[in-house]
C-alpha positions as CSV (number, residue, x, y, z in Angstrom):
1,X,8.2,-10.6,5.0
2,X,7.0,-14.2,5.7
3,X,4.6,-15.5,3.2
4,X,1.3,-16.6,4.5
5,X,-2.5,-17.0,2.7
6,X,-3.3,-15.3,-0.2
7,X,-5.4,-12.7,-1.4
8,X,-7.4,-15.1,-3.1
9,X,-9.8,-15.4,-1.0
10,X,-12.1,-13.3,-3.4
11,X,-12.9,-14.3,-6.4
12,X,-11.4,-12.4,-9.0
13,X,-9.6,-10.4,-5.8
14,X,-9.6,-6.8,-7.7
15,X,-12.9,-6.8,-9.0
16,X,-14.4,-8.0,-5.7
17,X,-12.5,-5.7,-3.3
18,X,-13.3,-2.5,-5.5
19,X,-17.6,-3.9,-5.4
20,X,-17.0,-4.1,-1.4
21,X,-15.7,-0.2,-0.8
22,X,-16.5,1.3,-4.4
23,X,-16.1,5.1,-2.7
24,X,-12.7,4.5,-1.0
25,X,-11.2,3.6,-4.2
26,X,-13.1,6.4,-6.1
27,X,-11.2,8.8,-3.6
28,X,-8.1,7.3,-4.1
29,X,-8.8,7.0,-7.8
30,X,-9.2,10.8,-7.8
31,X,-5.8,11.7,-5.9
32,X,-3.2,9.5,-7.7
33,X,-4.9,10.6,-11.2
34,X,-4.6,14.2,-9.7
35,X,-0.9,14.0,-9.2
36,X,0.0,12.0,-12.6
37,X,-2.1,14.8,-14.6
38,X,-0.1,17.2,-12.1
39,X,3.7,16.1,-12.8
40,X,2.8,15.1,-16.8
41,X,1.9,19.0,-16.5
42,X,5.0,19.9,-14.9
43,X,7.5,17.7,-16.1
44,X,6.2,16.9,-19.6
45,X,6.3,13.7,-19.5
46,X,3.9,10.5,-17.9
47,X,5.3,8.8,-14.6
48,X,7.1,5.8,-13.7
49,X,5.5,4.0,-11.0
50,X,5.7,1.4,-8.7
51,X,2.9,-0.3,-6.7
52,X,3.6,-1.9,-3.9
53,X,1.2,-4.9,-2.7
54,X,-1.9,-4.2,-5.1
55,X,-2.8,-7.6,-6.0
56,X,-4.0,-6.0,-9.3
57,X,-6.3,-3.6,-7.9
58,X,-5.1,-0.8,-9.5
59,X,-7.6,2.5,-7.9
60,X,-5.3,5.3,-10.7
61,X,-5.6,5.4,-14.4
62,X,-2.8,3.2,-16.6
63,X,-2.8,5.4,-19.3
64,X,-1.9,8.2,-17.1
65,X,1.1,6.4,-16.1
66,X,4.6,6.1,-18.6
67,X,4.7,2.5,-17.3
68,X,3.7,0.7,-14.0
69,X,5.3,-2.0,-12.2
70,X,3.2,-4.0,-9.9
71,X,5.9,-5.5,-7.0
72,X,3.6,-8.2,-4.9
73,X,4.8,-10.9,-2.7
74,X,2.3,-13.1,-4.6
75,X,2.5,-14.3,-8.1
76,X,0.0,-12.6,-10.3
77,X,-3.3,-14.5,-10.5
78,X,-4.7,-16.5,-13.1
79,X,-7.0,-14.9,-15.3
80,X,-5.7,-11.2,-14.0
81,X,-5.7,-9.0,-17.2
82,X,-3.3,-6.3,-16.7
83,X,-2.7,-2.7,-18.7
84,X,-0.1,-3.0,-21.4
85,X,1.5,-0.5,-19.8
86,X,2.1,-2.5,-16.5
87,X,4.6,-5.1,-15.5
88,X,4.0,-7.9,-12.6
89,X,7.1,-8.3,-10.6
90,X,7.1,-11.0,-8.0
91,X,9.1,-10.2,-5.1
92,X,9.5,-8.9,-1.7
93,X,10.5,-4.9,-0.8
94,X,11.9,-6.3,2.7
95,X,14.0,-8.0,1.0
96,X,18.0,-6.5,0.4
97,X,18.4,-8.3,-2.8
98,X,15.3,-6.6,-5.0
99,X,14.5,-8.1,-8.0
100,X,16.8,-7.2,-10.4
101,X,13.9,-6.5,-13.3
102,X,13.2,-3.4,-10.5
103,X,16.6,-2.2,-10.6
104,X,17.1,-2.1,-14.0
105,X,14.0,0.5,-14.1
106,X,15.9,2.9,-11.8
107,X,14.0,5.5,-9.9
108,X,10.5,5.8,-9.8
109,X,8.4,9.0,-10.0
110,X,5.6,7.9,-7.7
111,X,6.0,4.7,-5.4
112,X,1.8,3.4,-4.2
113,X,1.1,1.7,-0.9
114,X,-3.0,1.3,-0.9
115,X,-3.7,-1.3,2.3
116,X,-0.7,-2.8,2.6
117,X,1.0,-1.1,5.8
118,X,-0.8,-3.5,8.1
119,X,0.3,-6.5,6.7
120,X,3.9,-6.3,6.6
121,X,4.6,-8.0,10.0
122,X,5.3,-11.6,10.8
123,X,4.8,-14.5,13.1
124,X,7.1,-12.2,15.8
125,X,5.2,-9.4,15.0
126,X,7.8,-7.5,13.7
127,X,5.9,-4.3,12.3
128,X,8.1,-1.4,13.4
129,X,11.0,-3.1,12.2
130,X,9.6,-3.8,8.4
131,X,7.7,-0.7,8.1
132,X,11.0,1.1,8.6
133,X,12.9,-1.6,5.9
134,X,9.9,-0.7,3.8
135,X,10.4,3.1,3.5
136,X,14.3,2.6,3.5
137,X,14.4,0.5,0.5
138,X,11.0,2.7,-1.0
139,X,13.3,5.6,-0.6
140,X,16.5,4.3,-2.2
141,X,13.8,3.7,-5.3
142,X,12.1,7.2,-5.3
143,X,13.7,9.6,-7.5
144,X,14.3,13.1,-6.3
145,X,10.9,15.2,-6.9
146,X,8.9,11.7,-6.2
147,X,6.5,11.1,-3.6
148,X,5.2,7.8,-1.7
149,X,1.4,7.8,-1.5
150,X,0.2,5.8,0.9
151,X,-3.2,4.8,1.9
152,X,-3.9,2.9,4.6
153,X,-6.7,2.7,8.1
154,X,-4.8,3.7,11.1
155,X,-5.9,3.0,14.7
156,X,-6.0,4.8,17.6
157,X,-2.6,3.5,20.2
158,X,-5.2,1.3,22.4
159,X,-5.3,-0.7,19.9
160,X,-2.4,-1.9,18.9
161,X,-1.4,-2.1,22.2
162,X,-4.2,-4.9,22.7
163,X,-3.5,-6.4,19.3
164,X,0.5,-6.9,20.4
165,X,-0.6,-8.4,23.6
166,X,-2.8,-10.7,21.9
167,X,-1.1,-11.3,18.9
168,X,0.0,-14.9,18.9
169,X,-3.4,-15.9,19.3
170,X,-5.2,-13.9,16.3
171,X,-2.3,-14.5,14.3
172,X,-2.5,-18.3,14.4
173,X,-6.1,-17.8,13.8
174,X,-5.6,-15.8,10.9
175,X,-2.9,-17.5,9.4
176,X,-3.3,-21.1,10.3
177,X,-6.8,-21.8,10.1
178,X,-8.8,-18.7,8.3
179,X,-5.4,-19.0,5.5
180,X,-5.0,-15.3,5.2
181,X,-1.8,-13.0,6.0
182,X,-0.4,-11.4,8.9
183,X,-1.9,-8.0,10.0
184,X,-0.9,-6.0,12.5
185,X,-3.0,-2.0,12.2
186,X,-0.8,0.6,12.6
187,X,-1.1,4.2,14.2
188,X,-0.8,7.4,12.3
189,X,2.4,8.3,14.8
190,X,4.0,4.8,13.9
191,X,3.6,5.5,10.1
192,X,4.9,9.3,10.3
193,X,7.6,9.0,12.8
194,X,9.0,6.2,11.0
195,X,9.0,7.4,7.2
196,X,10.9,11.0,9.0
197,X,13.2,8.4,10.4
198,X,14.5,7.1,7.1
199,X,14.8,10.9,5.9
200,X,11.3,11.4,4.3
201,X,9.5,14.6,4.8
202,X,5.4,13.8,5.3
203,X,2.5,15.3,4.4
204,X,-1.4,14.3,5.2
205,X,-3.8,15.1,2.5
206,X,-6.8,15.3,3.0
207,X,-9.1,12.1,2.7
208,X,-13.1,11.8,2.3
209,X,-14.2,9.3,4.3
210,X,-16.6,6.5,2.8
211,X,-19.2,5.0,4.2
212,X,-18.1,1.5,4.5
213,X,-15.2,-0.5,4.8
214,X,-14.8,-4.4,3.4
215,X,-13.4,-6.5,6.4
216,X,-12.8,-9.6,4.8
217,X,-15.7,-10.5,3.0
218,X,-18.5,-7.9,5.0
219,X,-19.1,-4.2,4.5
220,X,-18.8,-2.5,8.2
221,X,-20.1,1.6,8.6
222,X,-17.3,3.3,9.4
223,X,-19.3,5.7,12.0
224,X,-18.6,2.4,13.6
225,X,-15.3,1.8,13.4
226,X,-12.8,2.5,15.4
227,X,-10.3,3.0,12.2
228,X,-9.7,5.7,9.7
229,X,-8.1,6.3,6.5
230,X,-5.5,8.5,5.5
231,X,-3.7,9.7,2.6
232,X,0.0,10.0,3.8
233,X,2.6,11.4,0.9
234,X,6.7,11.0,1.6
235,X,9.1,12.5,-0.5
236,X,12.7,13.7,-0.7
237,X,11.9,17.5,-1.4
238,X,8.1,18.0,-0.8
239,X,6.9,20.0,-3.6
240,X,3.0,20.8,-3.1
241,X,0.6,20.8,-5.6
């Protein structure tokens, strides 16, 4: 994945994102402590997990968790103060060669992807192609009664259809003179389609929708917004709650 901008364009990124759309992350907050308390009940033991472009924000208990790897393109930021129990890996999951601190850890019981679907394209807007690397390689690091979680806003197919044609222009303008990342939104056939692909089995949950959502640095309604959020689990064997 091509780095561009940060997510330091907060200050203090996790606290500030969290102020912005408190009841999305209460939601989430609710379903990943859910499943830990869930498979700690069912497997004795606290999971292993691995969370995939969090920039800190962490919406799930730590001490729920045995430990907690935080994989980010980004180094971790100054002043971040992280759980003992979790581990800042810098590194990219697109990437073949994975950082071998990641490898050494093995499988993972539960692999977290809050928000960060729509930003793994580049400047050829290559988002079919990497969201398919990035449940290939999330796969090969799943262990066999693990499941994905994945929260992101999906759009309707309009849209992405008018963000592809005009994507080398809001890209530049995102990249090049706002200094923030790529994004590309995705639909909820482009996500599912693609995770069966690489031999996942899916399941939606179901998601309470809040009231707002932070774009950038605003708070929009989302009665008026043409997005919505899911909760979209991936596993080897689905076992359901």
């Amino acid at each position: 994945m091509t780095k561009t901008g940060s997510f330091e364009f907060y200050d203090n990124y996790a606290e500030s994102a969290q102020k912005l759309q408190p009841e999305l992350y209460e939601e989430i907050n609710k379903i990943l402590n859910n499943e830990f308390i869930h498979f700690l009940n069912t497997f004795n033991r606290k999971p292993i997990i691995l969370d995939i472009g969090s920039a800190g924000l962490l919406p799930y208990d730590p001490n729920l968790t045995e430990k907690c790897v935080l994989f980010d393109l980004f180094d971790k930021p100054e002043g971040l103060q992280l759980d003992s129990k979790c581990e800042w890996i810098t590194g990219d999951i697109l990437s073949d060669k994975l950082p071998p601190q990641i490898l050494k850890i093995g499988k993972f019981d539960f692999i977290i992807m809050s928000s960060l679907l729509h930003h793994l394209c580049n400047e050829n807007n290559e988002i079919i192609k990497n969201l398919e690397t990035c449940f290939y390689h999330s796969g090969l690091l799943l262990s066999d009664t693990g499941k994905i979680c994945i929260f992101e806003s999906t759009c309707p197919k309009v849209l992405t259809i008018i963000e592809d044609f005009f994507y080398p222009i809001y890209s530049r303008l995102l990249t090049k003179i706002l200094k923030l990342t790529f994004v590309r939104m995705v639909t909820m056939d482009e996500v599912s389609l693609l995770l069966k692909k690489v031999g996942l089995k899916t399941e939606i949950r179901p998601f309470k929708q809040p009231r707002y959502i932070a774009q950038m640095y605003w708070r929009v309604p989302t009665k008026f917004y043409p997005l919505k959020i899911n909760a979209i689990f991936a596993c080897h064997n689905l076992v359901k709650n």
